[in-house]
N, CA, C and O atoms as a GROMACS GRO file, in nm:
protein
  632
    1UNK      N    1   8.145   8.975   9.550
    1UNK     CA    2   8.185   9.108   9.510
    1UNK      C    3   8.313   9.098   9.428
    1UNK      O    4   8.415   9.046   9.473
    2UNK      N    5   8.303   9.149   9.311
    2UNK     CA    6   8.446   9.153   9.200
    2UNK      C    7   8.520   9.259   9.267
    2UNK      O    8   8.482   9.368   9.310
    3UNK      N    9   8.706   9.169   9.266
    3UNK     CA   10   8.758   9.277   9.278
    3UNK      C   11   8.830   9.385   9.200
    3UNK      O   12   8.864   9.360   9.084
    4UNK      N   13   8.856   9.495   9.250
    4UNK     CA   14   8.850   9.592   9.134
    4UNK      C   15   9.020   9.583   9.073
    4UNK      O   16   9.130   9.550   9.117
    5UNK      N   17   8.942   9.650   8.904
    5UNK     CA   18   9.122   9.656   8.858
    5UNK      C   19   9.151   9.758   8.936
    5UNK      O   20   9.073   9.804   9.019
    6UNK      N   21   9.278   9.805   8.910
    6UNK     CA   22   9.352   9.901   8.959
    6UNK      C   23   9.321  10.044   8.943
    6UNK      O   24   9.296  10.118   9.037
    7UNK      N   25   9.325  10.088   8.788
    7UNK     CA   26   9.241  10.184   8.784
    7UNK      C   27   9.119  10.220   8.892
    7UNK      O   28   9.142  10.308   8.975
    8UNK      N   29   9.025  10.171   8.892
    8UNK     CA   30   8.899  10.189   8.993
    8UNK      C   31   8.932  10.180   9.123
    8UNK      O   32   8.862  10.230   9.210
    9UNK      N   33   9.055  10.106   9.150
    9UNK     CA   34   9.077  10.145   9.292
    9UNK      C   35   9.090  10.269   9.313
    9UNK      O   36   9.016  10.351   9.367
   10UNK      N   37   9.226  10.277   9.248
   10UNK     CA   38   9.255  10.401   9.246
   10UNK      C   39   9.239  10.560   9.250
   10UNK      O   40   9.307  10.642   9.311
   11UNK      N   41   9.120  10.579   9.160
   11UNK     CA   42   9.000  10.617   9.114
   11UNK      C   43   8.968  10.655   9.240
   11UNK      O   44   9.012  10.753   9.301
   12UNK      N   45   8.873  10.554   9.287
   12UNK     CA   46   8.791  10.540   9.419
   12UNK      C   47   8.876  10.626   9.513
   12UNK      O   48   8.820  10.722   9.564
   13UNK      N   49   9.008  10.603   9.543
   13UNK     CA   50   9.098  10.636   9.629
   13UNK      C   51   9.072  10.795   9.569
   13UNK      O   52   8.983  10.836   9.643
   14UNK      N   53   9.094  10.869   9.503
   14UNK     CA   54   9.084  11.001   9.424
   14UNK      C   55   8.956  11.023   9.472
   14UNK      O   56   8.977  11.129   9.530
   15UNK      N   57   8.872  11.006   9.486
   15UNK     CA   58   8.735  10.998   9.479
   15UNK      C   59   8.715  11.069   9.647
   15UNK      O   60   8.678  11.180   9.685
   16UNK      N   61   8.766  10.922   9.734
   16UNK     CA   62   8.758  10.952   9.858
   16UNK      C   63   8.833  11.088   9.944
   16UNK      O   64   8.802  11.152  10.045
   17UNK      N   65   8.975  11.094   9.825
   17UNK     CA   66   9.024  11.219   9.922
   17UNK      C   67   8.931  11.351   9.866
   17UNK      O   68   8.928  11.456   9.930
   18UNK      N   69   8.862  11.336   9.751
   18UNK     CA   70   8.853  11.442   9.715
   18UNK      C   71   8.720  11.524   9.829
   18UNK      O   72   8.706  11.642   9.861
   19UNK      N   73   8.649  11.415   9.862
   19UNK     CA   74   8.562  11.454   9.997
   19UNK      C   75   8.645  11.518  10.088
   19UNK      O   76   8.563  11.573  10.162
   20UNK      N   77   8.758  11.547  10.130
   20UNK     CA   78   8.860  11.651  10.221
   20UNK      C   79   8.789  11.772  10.179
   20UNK      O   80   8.709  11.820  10.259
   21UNK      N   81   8.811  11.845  10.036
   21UNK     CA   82   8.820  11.964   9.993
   21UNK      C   83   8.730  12.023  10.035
   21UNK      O   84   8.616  11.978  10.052
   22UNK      N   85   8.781  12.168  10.064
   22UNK     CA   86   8.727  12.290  10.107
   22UNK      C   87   8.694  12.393  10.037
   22UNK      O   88   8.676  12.509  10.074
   23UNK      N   89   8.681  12.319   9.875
   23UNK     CA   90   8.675  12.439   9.764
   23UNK      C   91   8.508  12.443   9.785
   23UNK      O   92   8.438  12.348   9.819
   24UNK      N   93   8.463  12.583   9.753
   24UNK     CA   94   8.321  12.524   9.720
   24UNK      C   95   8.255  12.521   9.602
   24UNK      O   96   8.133  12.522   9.583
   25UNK      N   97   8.379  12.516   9.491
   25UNK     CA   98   8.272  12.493   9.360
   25UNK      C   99   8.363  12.408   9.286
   25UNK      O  100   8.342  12.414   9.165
   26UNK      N  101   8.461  12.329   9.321
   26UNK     CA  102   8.486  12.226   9.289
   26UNK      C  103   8.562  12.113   9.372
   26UNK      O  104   8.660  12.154   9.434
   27UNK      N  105   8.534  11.982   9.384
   27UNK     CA  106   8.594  11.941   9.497
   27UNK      C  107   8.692  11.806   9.402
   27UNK      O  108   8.625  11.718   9.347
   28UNK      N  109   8.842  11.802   9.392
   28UNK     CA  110   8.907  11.768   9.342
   28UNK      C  111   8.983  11.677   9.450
   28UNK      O  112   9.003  11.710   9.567
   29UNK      N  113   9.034  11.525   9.373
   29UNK     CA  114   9.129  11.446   9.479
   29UNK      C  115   9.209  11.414   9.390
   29UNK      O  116   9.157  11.395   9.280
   30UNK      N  117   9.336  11.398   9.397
   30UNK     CA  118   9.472  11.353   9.341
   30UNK      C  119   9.514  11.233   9.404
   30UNK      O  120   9.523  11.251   9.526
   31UNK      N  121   9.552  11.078   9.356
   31UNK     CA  122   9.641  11.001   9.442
   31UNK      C  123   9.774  10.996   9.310
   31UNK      O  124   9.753  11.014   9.190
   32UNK      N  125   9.905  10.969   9.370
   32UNK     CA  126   9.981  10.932   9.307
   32UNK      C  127  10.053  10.831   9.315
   32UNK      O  128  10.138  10.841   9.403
   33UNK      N  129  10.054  10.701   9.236
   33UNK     CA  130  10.102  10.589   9.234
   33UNK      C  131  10.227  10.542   9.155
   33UNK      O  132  10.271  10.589   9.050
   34UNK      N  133  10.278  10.430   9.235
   34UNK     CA  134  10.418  10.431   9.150
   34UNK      C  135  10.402  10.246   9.175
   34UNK      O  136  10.348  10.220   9.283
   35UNK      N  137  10.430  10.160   9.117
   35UNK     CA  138  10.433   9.974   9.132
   35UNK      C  139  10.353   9.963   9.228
   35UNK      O  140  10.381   9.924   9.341
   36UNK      N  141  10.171  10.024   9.159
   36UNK     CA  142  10.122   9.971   9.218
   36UNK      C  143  10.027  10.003   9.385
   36UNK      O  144   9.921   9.963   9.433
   37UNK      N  145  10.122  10.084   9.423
   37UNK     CA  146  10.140  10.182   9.543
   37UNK      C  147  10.111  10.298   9.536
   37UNK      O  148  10.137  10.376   9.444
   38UNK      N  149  10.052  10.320   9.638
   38UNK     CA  150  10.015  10.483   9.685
   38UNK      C  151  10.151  10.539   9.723
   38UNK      O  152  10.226  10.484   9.803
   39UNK      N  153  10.174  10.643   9.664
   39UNK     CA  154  10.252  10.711   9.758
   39UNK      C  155  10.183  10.866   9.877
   39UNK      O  156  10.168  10.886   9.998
   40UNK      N  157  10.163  10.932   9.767
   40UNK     CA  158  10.077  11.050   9.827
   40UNK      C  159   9.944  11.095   9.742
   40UNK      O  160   9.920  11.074   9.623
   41UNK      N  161   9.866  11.163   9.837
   41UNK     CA  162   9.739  11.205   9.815
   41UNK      C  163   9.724  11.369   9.834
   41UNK      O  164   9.789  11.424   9.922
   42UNK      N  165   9.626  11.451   9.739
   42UNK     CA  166   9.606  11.577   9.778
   42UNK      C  167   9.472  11.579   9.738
   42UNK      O  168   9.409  11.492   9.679
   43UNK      N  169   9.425  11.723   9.790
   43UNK     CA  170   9.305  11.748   9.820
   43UNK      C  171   9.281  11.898   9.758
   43UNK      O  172   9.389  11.956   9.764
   44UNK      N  173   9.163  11.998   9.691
   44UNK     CA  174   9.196  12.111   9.675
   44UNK      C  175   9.136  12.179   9.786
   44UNK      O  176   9.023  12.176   9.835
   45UNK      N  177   9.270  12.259   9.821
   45UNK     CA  178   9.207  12.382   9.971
   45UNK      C  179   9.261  12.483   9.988
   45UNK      O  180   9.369  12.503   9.932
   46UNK      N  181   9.223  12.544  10.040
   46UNK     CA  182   9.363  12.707  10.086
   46UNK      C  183   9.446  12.676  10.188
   46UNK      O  184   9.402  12.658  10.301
   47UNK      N  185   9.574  12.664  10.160
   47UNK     CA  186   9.702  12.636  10.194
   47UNK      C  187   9.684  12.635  10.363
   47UNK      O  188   9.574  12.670  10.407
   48UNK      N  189   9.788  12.596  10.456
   48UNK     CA  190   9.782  12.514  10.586
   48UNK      C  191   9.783  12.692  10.652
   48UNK      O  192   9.838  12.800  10.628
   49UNK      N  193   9.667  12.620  10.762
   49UNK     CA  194   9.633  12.787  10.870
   49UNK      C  195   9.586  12.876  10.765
   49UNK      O  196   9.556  12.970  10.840
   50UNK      N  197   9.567  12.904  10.688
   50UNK     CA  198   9.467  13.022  10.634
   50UNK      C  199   9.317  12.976  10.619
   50UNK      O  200   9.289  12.862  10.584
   51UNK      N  201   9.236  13.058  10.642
   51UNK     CA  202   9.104  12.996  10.625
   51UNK      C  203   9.031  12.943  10.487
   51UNK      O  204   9.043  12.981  10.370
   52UNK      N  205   8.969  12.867  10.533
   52UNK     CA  206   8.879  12.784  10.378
   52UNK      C  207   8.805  12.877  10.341
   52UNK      O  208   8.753  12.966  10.408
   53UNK      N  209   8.800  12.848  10.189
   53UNK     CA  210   8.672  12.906  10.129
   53UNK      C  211   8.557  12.908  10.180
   53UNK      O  212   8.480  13.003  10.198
   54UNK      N  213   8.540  12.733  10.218
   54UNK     CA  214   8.397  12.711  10.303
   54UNK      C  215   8.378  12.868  10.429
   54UNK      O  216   8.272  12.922  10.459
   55UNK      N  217   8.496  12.898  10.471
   55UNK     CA  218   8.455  13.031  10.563
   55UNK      C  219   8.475  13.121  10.470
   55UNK      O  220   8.367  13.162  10.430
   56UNK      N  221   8.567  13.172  10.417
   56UNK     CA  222   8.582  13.300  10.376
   56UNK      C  223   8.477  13.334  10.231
   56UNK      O  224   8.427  13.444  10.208
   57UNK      N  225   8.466  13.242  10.168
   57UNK     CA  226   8.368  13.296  10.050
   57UNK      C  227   8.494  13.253   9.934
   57UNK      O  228   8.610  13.235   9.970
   58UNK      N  229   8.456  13.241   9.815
   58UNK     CA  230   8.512  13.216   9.671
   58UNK      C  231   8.556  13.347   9.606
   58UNK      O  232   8.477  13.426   9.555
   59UNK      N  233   8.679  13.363   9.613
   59UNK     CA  234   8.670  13.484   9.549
   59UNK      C  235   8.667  13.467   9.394
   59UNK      O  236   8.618  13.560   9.330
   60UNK      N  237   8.716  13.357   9.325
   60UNK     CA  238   8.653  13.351   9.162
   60UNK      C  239   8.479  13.348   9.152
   60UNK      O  240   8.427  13.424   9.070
   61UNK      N  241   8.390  13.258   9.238
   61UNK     CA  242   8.275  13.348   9.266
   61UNK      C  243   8.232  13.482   9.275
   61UNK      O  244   8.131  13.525   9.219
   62UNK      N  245   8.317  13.555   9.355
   62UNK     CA  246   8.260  13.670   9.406
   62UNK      C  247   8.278  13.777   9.259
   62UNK      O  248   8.224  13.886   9.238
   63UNK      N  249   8.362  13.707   9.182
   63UNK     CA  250   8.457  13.819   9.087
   63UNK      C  251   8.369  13.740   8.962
   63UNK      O  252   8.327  13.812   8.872
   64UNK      N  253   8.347  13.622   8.956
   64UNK     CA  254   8.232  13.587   8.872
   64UNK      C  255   8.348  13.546   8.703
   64UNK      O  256   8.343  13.570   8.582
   65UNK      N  257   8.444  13.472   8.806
   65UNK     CA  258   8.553  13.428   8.706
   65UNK      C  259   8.516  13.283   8.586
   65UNK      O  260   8.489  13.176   8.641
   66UNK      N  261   8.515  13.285   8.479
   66UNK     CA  262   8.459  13.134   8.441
   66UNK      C  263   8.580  13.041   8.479
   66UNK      O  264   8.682  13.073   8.540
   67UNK      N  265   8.547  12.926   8.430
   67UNK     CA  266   8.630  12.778   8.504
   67UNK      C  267   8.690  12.796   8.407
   67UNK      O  268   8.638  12.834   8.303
   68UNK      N  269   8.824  12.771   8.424
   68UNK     CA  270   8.959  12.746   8.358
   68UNK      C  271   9.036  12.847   8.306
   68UNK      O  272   9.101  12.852   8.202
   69UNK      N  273   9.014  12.952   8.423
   69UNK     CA  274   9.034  13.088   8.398
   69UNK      C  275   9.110  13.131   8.484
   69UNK      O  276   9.096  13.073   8.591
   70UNK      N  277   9.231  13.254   8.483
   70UNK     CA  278   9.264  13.311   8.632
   70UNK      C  279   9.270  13.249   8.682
   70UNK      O  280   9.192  13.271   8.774
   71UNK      N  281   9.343  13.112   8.704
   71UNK     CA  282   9.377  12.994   8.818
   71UNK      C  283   9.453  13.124   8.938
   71UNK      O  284   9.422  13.138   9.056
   72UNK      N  285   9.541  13.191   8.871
   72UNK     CA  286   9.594  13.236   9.013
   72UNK      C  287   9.527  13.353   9.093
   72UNK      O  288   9.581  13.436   9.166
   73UNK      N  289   9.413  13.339   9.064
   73UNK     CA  290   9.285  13.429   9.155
   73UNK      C  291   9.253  13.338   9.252
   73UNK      O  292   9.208  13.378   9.359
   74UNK      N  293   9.269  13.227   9.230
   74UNK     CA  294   9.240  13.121   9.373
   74UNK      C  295   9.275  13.113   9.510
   74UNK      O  296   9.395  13.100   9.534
   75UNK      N  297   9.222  13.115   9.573
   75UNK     CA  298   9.322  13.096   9.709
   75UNK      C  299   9.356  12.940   9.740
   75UNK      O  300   9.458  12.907   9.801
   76UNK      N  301   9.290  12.875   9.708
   76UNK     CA  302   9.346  12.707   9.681
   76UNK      C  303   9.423  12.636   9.647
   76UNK      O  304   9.431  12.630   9.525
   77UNK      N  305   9.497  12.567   9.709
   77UNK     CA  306   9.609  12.484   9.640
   77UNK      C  307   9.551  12.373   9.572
   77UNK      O  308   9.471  12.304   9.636
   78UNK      N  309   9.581  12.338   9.432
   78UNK     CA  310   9.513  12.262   9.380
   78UNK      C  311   9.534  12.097   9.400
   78UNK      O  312   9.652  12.066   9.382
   79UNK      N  313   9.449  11.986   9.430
   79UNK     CA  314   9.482  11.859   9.460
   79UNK      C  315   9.618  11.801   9.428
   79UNK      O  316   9.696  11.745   9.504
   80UNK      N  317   9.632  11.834   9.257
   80UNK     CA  318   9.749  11.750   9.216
   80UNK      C  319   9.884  11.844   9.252
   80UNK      O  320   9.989  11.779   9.250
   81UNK      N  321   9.897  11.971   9.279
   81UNK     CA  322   9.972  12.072   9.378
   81UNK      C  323   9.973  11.982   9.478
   81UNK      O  324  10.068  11.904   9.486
   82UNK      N  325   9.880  11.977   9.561
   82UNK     CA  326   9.899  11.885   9.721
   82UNK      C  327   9.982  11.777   9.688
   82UNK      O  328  10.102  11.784   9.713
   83UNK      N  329   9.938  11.691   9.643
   83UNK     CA  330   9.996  11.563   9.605
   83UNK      C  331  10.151  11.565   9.573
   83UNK      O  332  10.226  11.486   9.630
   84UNK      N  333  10.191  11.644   9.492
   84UNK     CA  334  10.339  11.616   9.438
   84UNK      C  335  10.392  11.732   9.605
   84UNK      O  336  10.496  11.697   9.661
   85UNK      N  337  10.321  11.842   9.659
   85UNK     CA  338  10.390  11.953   9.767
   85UNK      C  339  10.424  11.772   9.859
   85UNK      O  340  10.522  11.707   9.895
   86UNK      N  341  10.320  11.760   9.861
   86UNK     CA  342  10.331  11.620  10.004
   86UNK      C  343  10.398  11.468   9.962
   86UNK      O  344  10.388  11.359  10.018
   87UNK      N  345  10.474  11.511   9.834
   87UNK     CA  346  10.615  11.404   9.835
   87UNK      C  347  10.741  11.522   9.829
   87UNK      O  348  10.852  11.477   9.860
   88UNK      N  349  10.739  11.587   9.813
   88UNK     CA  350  10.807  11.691   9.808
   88UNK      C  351  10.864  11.687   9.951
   88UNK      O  352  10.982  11.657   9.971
   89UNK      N  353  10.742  11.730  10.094
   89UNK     CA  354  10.785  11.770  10.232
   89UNK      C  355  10.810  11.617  10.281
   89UNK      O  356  10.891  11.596  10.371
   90UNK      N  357  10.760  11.544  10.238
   90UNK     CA  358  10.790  11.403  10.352
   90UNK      C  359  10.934  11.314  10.209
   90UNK      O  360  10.962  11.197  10.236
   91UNK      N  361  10.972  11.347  10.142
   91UNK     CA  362  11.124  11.309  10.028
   91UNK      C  363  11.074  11.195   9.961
   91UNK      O  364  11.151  11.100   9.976
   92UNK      N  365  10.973  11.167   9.891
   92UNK     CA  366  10.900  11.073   9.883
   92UNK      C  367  10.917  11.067   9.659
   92UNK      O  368  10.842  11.130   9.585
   93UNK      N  369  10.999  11.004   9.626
   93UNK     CA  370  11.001  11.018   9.522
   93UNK      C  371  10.903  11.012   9.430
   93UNK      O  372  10.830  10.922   9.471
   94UNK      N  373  10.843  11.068   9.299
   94UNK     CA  374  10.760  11.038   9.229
   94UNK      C  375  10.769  10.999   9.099
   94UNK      O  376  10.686  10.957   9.018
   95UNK      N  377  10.930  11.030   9.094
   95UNK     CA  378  10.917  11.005   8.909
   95UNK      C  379  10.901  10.861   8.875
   95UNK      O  380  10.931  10.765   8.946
   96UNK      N  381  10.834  10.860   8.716
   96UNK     CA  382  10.789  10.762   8.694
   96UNK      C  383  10.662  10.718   8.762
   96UNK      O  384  10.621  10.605   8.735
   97UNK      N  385  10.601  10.788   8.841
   97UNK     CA  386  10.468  10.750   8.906
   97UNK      C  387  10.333  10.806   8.783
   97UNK      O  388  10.345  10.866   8.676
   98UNK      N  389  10.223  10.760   8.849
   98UNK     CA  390  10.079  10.749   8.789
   98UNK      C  391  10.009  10.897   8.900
   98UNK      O  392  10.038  10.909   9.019
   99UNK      N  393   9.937  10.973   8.839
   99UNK     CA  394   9.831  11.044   8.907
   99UNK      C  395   9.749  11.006   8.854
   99UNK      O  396   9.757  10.988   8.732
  100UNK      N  397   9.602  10.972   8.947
  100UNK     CA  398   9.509  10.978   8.945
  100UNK      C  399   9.444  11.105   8.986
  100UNK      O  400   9.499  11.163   9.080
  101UNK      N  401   9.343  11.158   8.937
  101UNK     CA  402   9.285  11.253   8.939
  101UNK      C  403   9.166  11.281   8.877
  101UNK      O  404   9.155  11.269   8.755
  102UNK      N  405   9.049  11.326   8.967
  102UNK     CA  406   8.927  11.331   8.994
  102UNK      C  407   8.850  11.409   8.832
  102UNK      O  408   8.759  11.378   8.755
  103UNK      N  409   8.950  11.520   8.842
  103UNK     CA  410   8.920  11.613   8.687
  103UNK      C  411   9.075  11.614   8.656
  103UNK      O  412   9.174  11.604   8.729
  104UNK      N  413   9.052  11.636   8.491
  104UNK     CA  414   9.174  11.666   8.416
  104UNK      C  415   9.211  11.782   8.452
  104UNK      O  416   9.141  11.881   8.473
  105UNK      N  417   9.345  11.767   8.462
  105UNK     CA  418   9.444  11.891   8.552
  105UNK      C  419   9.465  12.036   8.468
  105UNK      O  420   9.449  12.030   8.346
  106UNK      N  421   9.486  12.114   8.503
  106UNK     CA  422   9.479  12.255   8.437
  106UNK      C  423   9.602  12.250   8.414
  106UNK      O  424   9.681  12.159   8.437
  107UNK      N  425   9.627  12.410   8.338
  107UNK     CA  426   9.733  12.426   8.297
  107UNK      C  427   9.880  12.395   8.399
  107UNK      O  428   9.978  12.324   8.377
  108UNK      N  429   9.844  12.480   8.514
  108UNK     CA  430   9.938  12.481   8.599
  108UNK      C  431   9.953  12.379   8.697
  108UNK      O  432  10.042  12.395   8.780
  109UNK      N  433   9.882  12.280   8.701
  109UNK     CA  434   9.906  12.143   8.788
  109UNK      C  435   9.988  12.041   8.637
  109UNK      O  436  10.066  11.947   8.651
  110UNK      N  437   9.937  12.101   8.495
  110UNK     CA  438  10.002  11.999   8.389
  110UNK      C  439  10.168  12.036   8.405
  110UNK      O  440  10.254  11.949   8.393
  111UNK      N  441  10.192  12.147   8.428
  111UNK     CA  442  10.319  12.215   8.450
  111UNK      C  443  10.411  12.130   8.528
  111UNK      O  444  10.509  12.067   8.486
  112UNK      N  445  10.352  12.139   8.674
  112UNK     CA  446  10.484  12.032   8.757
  112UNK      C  447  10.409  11.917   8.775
  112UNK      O  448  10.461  11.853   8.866
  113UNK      N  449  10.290  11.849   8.723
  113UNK     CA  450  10.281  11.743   8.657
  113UNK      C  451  10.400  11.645   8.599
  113UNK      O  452  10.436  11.533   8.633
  114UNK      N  453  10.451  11.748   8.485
  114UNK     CA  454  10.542  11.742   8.371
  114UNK      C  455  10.676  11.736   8.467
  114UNK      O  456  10.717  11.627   8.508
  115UNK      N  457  10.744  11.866   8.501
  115UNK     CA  458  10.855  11.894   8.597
  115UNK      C  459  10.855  11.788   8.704
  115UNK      O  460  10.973  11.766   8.734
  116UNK      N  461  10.780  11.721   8.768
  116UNK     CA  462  10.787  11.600   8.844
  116UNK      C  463  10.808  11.474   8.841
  116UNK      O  464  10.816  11.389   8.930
  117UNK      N  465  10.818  11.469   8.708
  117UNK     CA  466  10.876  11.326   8.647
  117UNK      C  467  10.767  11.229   8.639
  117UNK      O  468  10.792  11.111   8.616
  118UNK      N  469  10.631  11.277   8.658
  118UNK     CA  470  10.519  11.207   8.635
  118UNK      C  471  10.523  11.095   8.517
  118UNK      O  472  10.639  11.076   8.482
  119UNK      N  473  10.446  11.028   8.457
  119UNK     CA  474  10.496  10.992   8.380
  119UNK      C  475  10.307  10.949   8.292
  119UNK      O  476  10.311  10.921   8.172
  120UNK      N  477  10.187  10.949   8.352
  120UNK     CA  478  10.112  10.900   8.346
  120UNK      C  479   9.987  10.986   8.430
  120UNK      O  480   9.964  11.003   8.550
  121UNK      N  481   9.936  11.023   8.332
  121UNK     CA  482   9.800  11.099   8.417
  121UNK      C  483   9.668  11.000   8.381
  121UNK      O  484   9.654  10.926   8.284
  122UNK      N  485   9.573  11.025   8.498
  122UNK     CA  486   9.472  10.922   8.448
  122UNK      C  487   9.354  10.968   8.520
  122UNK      O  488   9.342  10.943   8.640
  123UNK      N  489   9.241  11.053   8.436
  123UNK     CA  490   9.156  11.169   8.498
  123UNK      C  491   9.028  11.110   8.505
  123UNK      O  492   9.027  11.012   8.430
  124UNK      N  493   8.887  11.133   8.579
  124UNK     CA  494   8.809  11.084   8.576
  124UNK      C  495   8.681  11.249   8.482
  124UNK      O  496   8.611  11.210   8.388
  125UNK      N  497   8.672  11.370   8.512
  125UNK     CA  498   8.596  11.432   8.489
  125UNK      C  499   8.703  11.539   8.405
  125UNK      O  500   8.817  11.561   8.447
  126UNK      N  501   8.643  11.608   8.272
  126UNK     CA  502   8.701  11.673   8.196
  126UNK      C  503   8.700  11.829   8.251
  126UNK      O  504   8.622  11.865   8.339
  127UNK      N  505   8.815  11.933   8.176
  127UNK     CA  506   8.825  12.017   8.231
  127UNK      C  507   8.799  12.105   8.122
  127UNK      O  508   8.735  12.043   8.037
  128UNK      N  509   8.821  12.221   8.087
  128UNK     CA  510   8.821  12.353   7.994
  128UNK      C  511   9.004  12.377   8.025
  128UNK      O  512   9.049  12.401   8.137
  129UNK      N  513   9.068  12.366   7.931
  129UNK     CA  514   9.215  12.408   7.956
  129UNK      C  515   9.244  12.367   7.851
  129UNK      O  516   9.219  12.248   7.834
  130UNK      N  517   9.290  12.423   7.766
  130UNK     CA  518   9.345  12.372   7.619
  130UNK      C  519   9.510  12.381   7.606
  130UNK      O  520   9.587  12.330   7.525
  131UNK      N  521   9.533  12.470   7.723
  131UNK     CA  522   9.711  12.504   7.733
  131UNK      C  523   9.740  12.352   7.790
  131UNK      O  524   9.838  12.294   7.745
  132UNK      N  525   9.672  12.298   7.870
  132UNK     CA  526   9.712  12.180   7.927
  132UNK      C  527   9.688  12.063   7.844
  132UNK      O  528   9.761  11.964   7.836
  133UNK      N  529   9.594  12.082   7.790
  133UNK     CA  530   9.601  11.964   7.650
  133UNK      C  531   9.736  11.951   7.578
  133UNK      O  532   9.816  11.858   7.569
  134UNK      N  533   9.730  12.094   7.523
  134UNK     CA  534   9.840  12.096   7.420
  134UNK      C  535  10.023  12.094   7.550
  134UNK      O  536  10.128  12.085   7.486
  135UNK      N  537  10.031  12.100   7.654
  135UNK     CA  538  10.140  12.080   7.755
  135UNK      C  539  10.160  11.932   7.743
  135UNK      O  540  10.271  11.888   7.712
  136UNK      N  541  10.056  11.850   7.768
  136UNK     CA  542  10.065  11.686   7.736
  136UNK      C  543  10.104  11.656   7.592
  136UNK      O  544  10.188  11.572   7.563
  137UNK      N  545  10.047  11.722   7.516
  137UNK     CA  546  10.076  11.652   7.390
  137UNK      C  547  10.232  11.662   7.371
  137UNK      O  548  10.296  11.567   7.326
  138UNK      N  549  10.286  11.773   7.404
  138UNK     CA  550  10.432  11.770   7.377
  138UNK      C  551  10.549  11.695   7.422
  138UNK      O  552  10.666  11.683   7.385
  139UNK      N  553  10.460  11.637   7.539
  139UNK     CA  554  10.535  11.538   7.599
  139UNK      C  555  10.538  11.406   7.579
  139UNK      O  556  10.482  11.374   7.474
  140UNK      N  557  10.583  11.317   7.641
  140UNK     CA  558  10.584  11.153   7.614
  140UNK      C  559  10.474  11.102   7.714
  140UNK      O  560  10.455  10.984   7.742
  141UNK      N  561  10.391  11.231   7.774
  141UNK     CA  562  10.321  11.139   7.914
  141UNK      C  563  10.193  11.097   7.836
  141UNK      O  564  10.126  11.146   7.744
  142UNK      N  565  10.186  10.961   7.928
  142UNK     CA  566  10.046  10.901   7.876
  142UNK      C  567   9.908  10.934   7.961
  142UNK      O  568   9.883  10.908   8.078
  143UNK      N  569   9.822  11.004   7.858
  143UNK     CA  570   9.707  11.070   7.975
  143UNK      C  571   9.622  10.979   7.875
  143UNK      O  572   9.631  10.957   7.754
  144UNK      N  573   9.517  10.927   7.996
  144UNK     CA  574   9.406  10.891   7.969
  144UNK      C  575   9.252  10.889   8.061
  144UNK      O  576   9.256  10.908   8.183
  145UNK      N  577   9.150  10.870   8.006
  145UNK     CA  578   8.993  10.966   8.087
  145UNK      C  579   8.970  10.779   8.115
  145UNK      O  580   8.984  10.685   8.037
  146UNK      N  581   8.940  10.784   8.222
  146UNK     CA  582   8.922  10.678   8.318
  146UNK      C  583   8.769  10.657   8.406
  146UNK      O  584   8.785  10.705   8.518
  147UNK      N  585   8.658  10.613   8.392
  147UNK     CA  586   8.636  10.524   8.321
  147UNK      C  587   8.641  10.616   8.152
  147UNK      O  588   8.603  10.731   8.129
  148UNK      N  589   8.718  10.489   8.032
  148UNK     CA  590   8.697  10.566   7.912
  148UNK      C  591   8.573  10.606   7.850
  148UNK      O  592   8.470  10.543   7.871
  149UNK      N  593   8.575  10.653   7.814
  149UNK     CA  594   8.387  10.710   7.763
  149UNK      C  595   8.409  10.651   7.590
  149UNK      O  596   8.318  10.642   7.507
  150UNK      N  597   8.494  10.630   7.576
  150UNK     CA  598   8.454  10.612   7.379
  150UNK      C  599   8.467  10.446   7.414
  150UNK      O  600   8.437  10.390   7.309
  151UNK      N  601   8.490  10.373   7.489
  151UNK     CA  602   8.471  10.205   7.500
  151UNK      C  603   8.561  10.151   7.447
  151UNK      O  604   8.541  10.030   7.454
  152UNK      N  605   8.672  10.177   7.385
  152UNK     CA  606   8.814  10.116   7.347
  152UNK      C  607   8.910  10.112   7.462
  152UNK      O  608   9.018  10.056   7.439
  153UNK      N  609   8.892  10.160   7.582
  153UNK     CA  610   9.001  10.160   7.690
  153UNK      C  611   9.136  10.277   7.643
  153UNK      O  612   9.254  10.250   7.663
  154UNK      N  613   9.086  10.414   7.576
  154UNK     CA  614   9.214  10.447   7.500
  154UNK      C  615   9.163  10.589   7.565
  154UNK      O  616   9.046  10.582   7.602
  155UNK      N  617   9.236  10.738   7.590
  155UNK     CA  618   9.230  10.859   7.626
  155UNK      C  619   9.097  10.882   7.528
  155UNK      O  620   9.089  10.867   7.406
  156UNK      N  621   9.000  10.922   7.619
  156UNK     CA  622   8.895  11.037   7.565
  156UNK      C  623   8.976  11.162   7.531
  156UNK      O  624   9.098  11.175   7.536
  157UNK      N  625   8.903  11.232   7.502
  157UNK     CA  626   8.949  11.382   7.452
  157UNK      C  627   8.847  11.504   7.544
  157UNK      O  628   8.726  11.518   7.525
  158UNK      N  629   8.902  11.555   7.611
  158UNK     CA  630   8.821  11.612   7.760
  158UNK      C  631   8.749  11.710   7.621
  158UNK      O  632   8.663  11.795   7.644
   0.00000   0.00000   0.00000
């Protein structure tokens, strides 16, 4: 059995938390790495003690919202939200770290993405968010679609 580069660990690791989530129409995992290392992981769900979607129902469903829309109609905290909240509560530094992440991040996870000193996004499934495209571009962070789909090893274009 080959072992894996890093990316695909990683990946995998994104992969696995994203089986946590309690969304029911998208199930998203975040890890964030810094030399190599995990530091923290998130998951997308409705915030600690309030009930899951899985019970309560979707309300961007119910309201019949399209994807990449009205993020703050959600009751969910979004994976890469978890991830940076849970270095945040346990003092766990991130700048200069890597996210991995399951789908390319929306506008408002590109936000304190950015504000977190991230430095490196690295997404596996594309999103609809063009504010978050154009949020990366202005910056120095290096985002790239993991496995690459154009076969040069270089950022797809979600």
């Amino acid at each position: 059995m080959a072992r894996p580069d890093n990316d695909k660990y990683f990946m995998d690791m994104a992969e696995l938390v994203s089986k946590r989530s309690t969304c029911v129409r998208r199930q998203v995992g975040a890890v964030i790495v810094k030399d190599k290392r995990v530091l923290t992981t998130g998951y997308n769900g409705s915030p600690r003690g309030t009930m899951h979607c899985e019970e309560k129902g979707c309300i961007r469903e119910q309201m019949n919202i399209p994807s990449g829309t009205r993020h703050e109609l959600c009751r969910g905290v979004h994976a890469e939200q978890n991830a940076v909240i849970q270095a945040a509560y346990f003092g766990v530094s991130i700048k200069d770290g890597t996210i991995y992440t399951t789908t390319y991040p929306c506008s408002m996870c590109a936000k304190i993405i950015i504000n977190a000193g991230i430095v490196e996004v690295v997404y596996r499934d594309g999103y609809v968010d063009d504010l978050s495209k154009m949020l990366f571009k202005e910056t120095d962070m290096l985002v790239r679609e993991y496995p690459p789909k154009n076969g040069n090893g270089k950022a797809g274009e979600v």
